[in-house]
Every structure is written in C-alpha cells, then in structure tokens.
MARLOLO-326781 format. One record per residue: y, x, z of N, C-alpha, C, O in turn; residue in three letters. Coordinates in steps of 0.05 Angstrom, whole numbers, plus 5000, padded with zeros to 4 digits. Layout:
! residues N
Y | X | Z | Y | X | Z | Y | X | Z | Y | X | Z | ALA
...
END
This chain:
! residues 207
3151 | 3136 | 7623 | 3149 | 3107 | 7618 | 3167 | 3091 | 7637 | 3170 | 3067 | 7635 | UNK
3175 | 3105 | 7653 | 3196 | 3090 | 7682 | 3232 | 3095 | 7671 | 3252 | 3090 | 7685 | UNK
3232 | 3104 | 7648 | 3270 | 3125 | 7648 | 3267 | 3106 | 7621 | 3249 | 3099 | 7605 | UNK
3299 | 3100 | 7626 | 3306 | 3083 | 7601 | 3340 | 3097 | 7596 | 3353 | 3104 | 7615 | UNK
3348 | 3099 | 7574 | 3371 | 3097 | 7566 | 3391 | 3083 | 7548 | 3384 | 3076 | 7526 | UNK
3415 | 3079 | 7557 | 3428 | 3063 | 7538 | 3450 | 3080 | 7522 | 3469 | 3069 | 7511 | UNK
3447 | 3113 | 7521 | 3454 | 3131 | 7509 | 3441 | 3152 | 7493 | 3440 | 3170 | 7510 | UNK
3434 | 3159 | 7477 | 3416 | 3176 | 7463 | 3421 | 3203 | 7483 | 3441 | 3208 | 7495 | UNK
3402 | 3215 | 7482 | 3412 | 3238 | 7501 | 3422 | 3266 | 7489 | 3421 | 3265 | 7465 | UNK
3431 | 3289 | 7497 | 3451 | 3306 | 7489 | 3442 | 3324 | 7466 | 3454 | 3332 | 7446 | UNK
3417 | 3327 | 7474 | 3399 | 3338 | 7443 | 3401 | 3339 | 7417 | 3403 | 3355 | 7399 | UNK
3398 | 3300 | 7423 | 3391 | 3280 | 7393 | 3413 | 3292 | 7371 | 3409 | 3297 | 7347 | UNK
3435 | 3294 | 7386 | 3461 | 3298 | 7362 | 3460 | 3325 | 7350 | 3477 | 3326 | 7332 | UNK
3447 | 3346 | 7353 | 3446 | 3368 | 7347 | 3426 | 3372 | 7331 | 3430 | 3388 | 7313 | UNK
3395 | 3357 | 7332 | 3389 | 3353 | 7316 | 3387 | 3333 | 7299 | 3367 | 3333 | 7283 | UNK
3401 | 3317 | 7299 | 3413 | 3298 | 7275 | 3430 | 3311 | 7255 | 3432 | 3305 | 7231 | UNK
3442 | 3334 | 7271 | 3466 | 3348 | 7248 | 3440 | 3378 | 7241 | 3454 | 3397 | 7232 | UNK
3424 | 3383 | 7242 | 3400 | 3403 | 7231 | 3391 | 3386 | 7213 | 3387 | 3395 | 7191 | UNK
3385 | 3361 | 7218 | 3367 | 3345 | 7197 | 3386 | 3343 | 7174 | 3379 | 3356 | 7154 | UNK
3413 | 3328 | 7174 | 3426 | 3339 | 7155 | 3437 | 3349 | 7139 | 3441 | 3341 | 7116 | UNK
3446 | 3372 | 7151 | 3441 | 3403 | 7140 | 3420 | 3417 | 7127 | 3421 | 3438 | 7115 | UNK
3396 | 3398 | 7131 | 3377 | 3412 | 7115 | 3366 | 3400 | 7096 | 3355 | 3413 | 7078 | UNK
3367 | 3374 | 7095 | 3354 | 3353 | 7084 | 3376 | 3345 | 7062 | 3371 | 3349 | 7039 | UNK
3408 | 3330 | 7071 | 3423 | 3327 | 7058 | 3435 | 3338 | 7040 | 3437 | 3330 | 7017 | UNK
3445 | 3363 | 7051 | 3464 | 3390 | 7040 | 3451 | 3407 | 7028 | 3461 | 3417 | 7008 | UNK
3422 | 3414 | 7038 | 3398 | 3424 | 7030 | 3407 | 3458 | 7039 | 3401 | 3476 | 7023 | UNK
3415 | 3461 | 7052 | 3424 | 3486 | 7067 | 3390 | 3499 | 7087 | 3375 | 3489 | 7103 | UNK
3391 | 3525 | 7074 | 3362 | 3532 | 7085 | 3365 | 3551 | 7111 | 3349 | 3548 | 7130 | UNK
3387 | 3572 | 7112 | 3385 | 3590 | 7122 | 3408 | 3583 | 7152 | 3430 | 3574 | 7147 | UNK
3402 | 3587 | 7174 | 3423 | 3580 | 7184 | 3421 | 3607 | 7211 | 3399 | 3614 | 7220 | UNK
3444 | 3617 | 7219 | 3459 | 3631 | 7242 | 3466 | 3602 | 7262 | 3473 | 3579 | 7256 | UNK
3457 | 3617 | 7292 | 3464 | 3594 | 7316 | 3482 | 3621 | 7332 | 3473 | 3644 | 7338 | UNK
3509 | 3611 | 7337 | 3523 | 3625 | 7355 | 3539 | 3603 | 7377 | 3553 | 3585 | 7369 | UNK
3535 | 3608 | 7402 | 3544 | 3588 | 7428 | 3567 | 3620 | 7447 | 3570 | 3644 | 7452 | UNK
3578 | 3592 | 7450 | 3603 | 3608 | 7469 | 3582 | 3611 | 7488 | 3559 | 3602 | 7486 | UNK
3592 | 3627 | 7509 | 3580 | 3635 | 7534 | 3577 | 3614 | 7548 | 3597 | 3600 | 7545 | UNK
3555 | 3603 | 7568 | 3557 | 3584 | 7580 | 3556 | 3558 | 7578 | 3557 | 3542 | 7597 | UNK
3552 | 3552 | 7550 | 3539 | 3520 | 7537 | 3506 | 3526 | 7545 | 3493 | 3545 | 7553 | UNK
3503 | 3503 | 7540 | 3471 | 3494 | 7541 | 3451 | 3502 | 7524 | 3452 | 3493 | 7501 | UNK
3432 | 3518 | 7530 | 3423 | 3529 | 7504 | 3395 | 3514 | 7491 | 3383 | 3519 | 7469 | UNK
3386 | 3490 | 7518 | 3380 | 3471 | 7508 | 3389 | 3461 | 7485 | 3373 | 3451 | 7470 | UNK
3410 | 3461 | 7479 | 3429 | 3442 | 7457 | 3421 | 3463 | 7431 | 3421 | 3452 | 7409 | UNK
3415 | 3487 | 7433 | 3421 | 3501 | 7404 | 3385 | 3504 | 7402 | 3377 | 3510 | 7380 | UNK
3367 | 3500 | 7422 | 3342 | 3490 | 7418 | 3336 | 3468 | 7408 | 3312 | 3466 | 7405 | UNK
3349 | 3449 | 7400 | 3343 | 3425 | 7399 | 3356 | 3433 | 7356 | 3341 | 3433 | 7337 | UNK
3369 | 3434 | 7356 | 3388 | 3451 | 7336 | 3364 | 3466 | 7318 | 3356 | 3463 | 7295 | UNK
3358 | 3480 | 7337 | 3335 | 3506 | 7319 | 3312 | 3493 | 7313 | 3301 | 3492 | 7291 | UNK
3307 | 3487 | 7326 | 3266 | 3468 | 7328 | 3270 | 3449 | 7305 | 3250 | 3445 | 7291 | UNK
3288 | 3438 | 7299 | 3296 | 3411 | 7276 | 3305 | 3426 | 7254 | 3304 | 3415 | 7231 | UNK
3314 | 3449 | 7256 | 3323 | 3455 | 7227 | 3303 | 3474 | 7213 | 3305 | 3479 | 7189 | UNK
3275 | 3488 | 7237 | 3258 | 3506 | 7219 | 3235 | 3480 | 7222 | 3218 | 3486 | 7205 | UNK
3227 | 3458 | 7231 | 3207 | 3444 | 7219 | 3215 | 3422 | 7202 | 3203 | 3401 | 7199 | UNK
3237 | 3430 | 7191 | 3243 | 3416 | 7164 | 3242 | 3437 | 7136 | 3246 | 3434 | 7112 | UNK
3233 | 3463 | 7155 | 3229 | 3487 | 7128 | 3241 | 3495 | 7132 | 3232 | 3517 | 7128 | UNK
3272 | 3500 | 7144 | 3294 | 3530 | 7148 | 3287 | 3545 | 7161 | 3266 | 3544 | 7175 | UNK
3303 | 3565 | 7161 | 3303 | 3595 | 7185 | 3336 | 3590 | 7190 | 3358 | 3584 | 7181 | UNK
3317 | 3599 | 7216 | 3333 | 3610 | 7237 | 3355 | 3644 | 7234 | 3361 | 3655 | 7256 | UNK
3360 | 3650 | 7222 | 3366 | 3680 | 7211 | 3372 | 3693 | 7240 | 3363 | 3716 | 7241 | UNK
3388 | 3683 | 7264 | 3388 | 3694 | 7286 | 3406 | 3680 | 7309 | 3420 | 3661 | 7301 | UNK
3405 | 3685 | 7334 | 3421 | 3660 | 7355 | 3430 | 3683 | 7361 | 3419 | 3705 | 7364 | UNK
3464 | 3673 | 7365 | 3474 | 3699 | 7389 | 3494 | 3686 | 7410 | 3494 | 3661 | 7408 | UNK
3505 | 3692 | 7422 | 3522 | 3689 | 7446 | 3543 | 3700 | 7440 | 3543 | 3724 | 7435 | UNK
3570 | 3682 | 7439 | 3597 | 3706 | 7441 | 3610 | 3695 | 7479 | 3603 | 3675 | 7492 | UNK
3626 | 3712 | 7485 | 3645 | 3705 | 7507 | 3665 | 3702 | 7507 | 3680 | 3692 | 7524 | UNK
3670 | 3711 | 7488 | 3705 | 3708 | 7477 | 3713 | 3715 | 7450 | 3700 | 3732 | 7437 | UNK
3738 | 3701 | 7439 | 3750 | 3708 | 7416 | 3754 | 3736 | 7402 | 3762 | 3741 | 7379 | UNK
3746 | 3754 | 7424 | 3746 | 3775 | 7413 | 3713 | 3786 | 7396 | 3708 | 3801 | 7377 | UNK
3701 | 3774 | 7408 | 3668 | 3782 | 7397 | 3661 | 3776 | 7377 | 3639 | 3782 | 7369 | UNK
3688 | 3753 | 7356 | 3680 | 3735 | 7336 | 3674 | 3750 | 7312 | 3655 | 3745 | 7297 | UNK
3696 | 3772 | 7310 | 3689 | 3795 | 7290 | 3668 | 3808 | 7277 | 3663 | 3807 | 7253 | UNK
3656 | 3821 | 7299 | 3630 | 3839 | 7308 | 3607 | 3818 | 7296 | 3592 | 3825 | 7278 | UNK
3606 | 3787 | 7312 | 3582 | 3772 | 7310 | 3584 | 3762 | 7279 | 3563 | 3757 | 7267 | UNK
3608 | 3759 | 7267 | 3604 | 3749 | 7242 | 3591 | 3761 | 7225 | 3575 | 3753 | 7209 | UNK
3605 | 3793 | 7232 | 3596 | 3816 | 7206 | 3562 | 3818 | 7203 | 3548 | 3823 | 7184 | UNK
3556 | 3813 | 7230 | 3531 | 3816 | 7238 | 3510 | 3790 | 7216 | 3489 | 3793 | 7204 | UNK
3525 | 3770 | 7217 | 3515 | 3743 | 7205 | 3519 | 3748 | 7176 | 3504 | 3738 | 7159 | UNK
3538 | 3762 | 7171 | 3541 | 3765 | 7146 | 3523 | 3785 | 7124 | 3521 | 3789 | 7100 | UNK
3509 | 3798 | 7151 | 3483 | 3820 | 7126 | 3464 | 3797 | 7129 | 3444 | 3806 | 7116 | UNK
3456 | 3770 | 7138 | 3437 | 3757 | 7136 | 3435 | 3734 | 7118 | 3416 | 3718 | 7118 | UNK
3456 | 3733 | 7102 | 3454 | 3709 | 7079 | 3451 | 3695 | 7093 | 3427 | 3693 | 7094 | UNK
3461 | 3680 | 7110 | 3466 | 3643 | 7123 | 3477 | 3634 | 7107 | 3496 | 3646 | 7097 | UNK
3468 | 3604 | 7097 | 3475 | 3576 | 7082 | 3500 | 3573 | 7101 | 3523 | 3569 | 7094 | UNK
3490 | 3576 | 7129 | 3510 | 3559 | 7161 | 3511 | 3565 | 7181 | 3491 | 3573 | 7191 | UNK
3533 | 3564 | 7195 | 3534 | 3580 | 7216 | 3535 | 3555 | 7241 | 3550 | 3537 | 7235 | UNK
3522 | 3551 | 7266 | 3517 | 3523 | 7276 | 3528 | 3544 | 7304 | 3517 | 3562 | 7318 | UNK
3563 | 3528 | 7305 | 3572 | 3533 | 7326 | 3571 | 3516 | 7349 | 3574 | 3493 | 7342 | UNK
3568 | 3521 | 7379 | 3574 | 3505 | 7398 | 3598 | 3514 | 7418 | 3598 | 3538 | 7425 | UNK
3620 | 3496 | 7427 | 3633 | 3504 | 7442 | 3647 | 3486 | 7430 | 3649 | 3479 | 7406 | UNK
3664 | 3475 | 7466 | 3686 | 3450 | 7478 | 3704 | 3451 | 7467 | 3711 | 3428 | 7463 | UNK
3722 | 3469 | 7457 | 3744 | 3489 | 7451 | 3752 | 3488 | 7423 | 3744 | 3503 | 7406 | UNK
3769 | 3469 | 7419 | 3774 | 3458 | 7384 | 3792 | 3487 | 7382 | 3786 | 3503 | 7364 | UNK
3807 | 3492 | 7395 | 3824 | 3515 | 7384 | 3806 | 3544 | 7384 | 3808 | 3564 | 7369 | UNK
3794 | 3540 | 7400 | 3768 | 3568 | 7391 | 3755 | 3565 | 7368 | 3758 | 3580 | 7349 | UNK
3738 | 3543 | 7370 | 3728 | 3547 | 7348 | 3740 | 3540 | 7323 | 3724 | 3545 | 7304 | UNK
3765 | 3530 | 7314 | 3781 | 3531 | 7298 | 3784 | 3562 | 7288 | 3775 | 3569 | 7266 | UNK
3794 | 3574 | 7301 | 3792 | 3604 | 7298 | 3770 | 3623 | 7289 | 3770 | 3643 | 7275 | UNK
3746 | 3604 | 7308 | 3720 | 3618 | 7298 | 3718 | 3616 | 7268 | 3709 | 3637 | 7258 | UNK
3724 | 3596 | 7251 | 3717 | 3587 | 7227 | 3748 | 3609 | 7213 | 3748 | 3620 | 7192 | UNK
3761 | 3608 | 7226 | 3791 | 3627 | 7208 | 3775 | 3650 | 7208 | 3765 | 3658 | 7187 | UNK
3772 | 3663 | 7230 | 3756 | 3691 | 7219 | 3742 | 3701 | 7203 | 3742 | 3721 | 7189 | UNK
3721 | 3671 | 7207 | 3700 | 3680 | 7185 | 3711 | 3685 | 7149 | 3704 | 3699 | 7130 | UNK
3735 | 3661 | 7153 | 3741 | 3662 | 7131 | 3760 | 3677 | 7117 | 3762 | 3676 | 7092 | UNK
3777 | 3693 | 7134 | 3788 | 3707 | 7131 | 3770 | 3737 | 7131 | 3781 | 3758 | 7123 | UNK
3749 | 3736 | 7138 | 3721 | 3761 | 7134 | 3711 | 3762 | 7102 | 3695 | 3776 | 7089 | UNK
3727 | 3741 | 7095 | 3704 | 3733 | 7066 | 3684 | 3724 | 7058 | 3672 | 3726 | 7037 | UNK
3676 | 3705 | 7089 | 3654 | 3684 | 7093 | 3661 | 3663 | 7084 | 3650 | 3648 | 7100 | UNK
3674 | 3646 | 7063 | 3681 | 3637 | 7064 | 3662 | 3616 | 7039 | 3675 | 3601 | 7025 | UNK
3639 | 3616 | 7038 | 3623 | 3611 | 7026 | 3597 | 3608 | 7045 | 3574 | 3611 | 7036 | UNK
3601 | 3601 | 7072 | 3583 | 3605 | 7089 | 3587 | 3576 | 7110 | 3603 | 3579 | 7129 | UNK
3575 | 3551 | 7107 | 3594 | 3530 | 7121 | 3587 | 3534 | 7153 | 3565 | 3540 | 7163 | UNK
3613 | 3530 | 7164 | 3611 | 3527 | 7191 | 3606 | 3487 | 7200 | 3614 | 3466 | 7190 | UNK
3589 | 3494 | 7219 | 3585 | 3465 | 7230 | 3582 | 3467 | 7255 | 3561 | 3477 | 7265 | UNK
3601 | 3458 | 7269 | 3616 | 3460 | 7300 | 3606 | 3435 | 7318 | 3607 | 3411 | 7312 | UNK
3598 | 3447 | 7337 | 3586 | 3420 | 7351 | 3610 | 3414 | 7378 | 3611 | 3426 | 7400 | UNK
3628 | 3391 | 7368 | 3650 | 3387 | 7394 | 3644 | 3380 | 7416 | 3660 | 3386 | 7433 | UNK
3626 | 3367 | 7423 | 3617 | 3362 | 7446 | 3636 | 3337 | 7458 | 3641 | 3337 | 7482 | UNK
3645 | 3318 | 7443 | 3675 | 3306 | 7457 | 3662 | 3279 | 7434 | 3643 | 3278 | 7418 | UNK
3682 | 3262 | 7444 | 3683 | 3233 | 7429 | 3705 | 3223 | 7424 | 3713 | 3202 | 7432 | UNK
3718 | 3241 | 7408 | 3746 | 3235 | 7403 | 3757 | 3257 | 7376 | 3753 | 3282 | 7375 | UNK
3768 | 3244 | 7359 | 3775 | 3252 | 7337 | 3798 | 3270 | 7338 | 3804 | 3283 | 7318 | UNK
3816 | 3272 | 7363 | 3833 | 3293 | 7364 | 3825 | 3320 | 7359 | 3839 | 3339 | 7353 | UNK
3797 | 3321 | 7363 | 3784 | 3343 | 7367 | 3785 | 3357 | 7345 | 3792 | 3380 | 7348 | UNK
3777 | 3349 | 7321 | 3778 | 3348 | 7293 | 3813 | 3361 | 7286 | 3821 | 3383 | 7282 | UNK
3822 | 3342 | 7288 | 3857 | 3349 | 7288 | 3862 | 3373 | 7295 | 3873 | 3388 | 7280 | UNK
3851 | 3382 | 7329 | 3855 | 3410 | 7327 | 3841 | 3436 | 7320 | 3848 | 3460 | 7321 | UNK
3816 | 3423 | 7311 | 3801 | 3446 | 7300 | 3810 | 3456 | 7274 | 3805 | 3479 | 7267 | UNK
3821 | 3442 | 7262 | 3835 | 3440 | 7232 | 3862 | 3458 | 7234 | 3866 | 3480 | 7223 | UNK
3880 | 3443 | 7254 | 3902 | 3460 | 7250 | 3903 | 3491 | 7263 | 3920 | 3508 | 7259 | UNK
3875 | 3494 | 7283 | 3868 | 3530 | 7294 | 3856 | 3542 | 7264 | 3862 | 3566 | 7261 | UNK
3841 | 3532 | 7242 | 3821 | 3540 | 7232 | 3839 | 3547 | 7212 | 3839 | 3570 | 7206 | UNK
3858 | 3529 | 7198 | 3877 | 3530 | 7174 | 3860 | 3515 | 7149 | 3836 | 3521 | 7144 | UNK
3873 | 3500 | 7140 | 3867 | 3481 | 7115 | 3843 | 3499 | 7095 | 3823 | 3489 | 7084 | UNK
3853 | 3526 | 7093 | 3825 | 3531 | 7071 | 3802 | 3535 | 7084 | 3782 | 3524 | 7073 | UNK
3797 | 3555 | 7115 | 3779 | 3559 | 7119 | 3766 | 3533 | 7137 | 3743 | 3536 | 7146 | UNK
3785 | 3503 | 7140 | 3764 | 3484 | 7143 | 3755 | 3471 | 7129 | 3735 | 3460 | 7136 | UNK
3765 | 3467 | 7104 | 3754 | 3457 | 7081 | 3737 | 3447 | 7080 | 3737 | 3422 | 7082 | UNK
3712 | 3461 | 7077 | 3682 | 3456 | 7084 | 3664 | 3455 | 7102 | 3640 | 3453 | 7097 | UNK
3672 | 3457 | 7123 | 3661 | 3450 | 7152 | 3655 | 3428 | 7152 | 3662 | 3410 | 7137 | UNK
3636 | 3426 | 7179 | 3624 | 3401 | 7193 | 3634 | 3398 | 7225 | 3628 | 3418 | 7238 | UNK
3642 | 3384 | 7235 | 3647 | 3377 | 7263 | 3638 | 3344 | 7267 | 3643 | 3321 | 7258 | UNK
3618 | 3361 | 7296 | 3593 | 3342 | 7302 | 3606 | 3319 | 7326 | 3608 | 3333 | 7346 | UNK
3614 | 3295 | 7331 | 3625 | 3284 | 7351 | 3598 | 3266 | 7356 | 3589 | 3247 | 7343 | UNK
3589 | 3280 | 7384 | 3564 | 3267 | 7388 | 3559 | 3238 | 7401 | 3537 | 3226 | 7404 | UNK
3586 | 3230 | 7407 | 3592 | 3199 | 7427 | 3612 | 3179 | 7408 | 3629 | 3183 | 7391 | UNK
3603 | 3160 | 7418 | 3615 | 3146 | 7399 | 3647 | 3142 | 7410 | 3648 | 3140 | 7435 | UNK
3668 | 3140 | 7401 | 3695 | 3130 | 7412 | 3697 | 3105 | 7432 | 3691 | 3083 | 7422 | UNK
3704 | 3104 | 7457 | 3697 | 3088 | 7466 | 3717 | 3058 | 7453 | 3712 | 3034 | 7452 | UNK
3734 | 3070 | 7447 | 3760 | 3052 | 7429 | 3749 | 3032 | 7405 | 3757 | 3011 | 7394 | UNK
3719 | 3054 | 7402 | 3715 | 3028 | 7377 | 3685 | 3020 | 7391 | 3664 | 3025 | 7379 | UNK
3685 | 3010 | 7410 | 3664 | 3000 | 7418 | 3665 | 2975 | 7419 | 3678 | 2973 | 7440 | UNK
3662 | 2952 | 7411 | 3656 | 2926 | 7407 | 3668 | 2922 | 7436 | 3661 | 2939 | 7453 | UNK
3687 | 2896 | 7447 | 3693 | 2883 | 7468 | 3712 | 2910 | 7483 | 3720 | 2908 | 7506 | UNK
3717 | 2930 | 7468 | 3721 | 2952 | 7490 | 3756 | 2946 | 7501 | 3763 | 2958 | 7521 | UNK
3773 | 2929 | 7489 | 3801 | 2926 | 7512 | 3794 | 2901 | 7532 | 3808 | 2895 | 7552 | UNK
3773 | 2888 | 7525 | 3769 | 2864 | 7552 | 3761 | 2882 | 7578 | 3770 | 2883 | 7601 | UNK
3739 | 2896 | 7564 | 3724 | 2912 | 7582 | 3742 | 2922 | 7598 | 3740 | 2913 | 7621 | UNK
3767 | 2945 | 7592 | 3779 | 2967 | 7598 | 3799 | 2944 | 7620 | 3802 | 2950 | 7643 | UNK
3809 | 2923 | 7612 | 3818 | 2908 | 7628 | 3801 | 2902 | 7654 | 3813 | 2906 | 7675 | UNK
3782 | 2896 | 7653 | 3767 | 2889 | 7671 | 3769 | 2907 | 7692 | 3782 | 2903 | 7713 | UNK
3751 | 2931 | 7684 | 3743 | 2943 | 7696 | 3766 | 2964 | 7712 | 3759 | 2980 | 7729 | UNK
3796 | 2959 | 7702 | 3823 | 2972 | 7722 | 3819 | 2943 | 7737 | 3819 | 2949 | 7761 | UNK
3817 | 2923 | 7735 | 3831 | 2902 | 7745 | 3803 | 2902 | 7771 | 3805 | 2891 | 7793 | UNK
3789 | 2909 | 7766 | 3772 | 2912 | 7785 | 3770 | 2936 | 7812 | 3759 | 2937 | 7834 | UNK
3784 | 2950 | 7799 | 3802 | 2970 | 7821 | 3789 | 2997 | 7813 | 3793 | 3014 | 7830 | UNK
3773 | 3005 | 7790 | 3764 | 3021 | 7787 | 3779 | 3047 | 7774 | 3771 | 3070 | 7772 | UNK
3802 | 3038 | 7766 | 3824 | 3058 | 7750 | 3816 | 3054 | 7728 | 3810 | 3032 | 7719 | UNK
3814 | 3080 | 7711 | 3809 | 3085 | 7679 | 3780 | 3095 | 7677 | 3770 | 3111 | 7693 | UNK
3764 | 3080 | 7647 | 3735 | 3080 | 7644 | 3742 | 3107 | 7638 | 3762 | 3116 | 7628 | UNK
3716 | 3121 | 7648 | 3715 | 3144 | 7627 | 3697 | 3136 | 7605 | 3691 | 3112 | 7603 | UNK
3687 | 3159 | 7585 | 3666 | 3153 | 7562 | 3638 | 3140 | 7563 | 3620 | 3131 | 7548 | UNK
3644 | 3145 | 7593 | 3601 | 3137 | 7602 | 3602 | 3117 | 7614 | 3582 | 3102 | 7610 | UNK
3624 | 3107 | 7631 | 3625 | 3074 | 7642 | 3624 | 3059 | 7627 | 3625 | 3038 | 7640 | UNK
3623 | 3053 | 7604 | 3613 | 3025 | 7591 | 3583 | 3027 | 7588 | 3572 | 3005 | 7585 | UNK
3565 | 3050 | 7588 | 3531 | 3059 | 7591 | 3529 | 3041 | 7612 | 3525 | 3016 | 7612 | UNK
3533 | 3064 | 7641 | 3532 | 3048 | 7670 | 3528 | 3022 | 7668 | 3509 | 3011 | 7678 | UNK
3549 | 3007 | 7652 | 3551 | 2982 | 7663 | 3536 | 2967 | 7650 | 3526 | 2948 | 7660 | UNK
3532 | 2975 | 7619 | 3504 | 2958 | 7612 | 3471 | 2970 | 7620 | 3450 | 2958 | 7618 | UNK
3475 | 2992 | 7628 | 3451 | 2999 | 7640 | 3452 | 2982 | 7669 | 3431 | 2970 | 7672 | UNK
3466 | 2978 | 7684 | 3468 | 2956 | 7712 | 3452 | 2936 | 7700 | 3428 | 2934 | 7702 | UNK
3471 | 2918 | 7683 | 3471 | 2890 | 7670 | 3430 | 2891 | 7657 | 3414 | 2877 | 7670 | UNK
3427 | 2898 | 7648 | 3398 | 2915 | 7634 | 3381 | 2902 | 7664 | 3370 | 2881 | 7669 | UNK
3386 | 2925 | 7678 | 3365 | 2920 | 7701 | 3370 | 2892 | 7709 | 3351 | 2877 | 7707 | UNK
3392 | 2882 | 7719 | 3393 | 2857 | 7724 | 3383 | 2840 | 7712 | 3371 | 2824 | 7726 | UNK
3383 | 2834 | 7686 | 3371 | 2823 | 7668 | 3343 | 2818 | 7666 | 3330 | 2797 | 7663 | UNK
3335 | 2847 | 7667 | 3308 | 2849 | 7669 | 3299 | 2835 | 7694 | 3291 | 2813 | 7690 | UNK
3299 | 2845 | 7721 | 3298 | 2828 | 7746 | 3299 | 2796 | 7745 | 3283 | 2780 | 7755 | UNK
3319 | 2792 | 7731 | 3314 | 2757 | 7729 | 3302 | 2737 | 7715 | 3298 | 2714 | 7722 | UNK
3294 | 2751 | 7691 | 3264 | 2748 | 7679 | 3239 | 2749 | 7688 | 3220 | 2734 | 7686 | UNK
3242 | 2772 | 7699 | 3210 | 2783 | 7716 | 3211 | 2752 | 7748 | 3192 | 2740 | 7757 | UNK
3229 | 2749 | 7752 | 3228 | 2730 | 7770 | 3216 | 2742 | 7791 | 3202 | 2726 | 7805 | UNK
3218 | 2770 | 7799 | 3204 | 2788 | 7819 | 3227 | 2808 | 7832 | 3252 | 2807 | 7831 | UNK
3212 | 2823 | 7843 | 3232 | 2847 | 7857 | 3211 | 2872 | 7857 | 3217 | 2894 | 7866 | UNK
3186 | 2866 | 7846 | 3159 | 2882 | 7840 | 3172 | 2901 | 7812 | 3174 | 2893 | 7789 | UNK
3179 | 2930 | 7826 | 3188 | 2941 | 7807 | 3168 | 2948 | 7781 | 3177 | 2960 | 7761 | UNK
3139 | 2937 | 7782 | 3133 | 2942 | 7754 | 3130 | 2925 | 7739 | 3118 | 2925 | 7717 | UNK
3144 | 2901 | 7753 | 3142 | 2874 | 7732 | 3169 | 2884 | 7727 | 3172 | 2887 | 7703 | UNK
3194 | 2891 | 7742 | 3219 | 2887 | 7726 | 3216 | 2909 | 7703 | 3220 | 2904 | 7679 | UNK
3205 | 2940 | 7716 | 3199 | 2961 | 7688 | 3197 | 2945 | 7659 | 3210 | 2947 | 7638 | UNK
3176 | 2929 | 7668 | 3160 | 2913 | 7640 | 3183 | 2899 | 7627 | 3188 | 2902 | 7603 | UNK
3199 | 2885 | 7643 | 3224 | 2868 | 7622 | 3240 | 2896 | 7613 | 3242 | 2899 | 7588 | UNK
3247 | 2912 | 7625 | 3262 | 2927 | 7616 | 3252 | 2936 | 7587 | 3268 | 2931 | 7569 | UNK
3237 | 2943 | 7584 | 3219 | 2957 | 7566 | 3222 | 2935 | 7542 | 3232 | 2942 | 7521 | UNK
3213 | 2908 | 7546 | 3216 | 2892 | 7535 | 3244 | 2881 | 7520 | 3244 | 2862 | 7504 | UNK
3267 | 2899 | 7530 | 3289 | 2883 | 7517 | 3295 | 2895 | 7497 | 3290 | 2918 | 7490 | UNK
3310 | 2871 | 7486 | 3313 | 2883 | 7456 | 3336 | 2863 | 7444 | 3341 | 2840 | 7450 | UNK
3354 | 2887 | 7419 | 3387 | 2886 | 7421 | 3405 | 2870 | 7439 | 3416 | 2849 | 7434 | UNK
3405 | 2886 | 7462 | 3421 | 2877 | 7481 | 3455 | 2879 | 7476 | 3471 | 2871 | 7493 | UNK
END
C-alpha cells in the first residue's frame, strides 16, 4: 500500500500477450522457450495467465544458443502447440528462431516473441532474420511504449538536455512524473507526514 507506479511493471506485458492468445486468437496449447538468462519471472507471468484462462502449458525449455533451436523445436513439435512464446533481446535471434521453425515445417505453429525493447526497429529486424514467410504470422510483443510518441515528448527531450542531463533514456519521462506525483501529492497534503502525503498519492488521478 506504500509502492506506486507510473509504469506497469515487466510481467503485465506477458501476460497481456497470454490473455490474447488465448482469448482473442483462441490458441489453447502453448510451448514457453527463453534464451538463457532472461527472467523467468517473465515466462511465469506468461504461463499462470495463459493456463487460468483454460490453456496448457505443453512444456518450458531453455535454449543457449542458436544452435539448440533445432533439437528444442523437434521436441515442440511431437506436442501439438497452437504457439510457441519466445523470450529474448535479440531480434536477429529470434528472427531465426521463427526461420527454423519454419523451415522444420512448423510453420503452422505461431511464434509470439517477446522483444523486450520499445522500439519498432525491433520488428524490422526480426522480420528481415526470420524471412517474410516464416514471419507472416507471428506476434512481437513491445512492452513500452515509444518514448517518441509520448504526448509533450520533444519539449520534454529539450528540456531535459538543456538541463544538462544529456539524452532521456526510456524510463526518464516515469522518473520525472513519478518526482512531479510525489510533489504534488506533498502540496496537497500540506504536510511532510509521510502518511498524509501516501494518502494524496493514492488519491491522484489522470495525472
């Protein structure tokens, strides 16, 4: 009741694209495969949302490299998956990941790639690693919003170099309305009693 955010947190988007996939597309059966070293929080969040909407899970695996893509597909492929729910940073990996499959003769099996990025280049290169047929029908998940199309975002970007800070990254425009937030809240509450300011915080609404 004390943690507030002005970002959905890293979860939400993974299962937003399970709810989807199951509800929308109506896709029942789904394979979870993560490069080595992602969060596996993230493909929990993924799994839990897509079997209490009624799917299965058919199996989670781990690859480490482009070479394992083979092996793990064939493997996915004796299990009848609707989808295969990839994670990993790596547009040109998993671009590839989706060529294999489709070049395996999965190609009736949708891949839905979680980019992890906020930027549509990403897309661009997952397409041109993957090749026009076997992206066809894919999903690629961009869990942040562009900061480019964020409402006020070239005043902002001015500002905030001219302020000596250099270049925003994706999360400095959060920061700064999460600052602005508390401040706000504080001057309402007309206190410095952090559970009167909690209380405005809690209280605000479309900021």
């Amino acid at each position: 009741t004390t943690t507030f955010r002005t970002i959905p947190h890293d979860g939400s988007a993974a299962a937003s694209l399970a709810t989807y996939l199951r509800t929308q597309a109506g896709l029942a059966r789904s394979a979870v495969v993560e490069m080595e070293g992602w969060y596996q929080w993230s493909l929990d969040y993924y799994s839990t949302t897509f079997t209490s909407l009624g799917g299965t899970i058919t199996s989670r695996r781990e690859v480490s490299s482009t070479d394992d893509f083979s092996a793990t597909l064939s493997a996915i492929q004796a299990e009848n998956a609707d989808v295969i729910f990839y994670v990993d940073s790596d547009p040109e990996r998993a671009g590839e990941f989706s060529r294999t499959a489709h070049d395996m003769g999965i190609a009736d099996v949708v891949i839905a790639w979680n980019t992890w990025g906020n930027d549509e280049w990403l897309l661009t290169h997952y397409a041109e690693a993957a090749g026009p047929a076997a992206a066809e029908n894919d999903y690629g998940l961009i869990p942040y919003r562009r900061v480019s199309d964020m409402p006020g975002w070239p005043s902002f970007q001015a500002d905030y170099q001219a302020a000596g800070f250099g270049e925003p990254d994706s999360l400095a425009p959060f920061a700064y309305d999460a600052a602005w937030i508390v401040a706000a809240a504080a001057d309402r509450a007309d206190s410095a009693d952090p559970g009167a300011i909690r209380d405005e915080i809690a209280a605000t609404l479309n900021y």
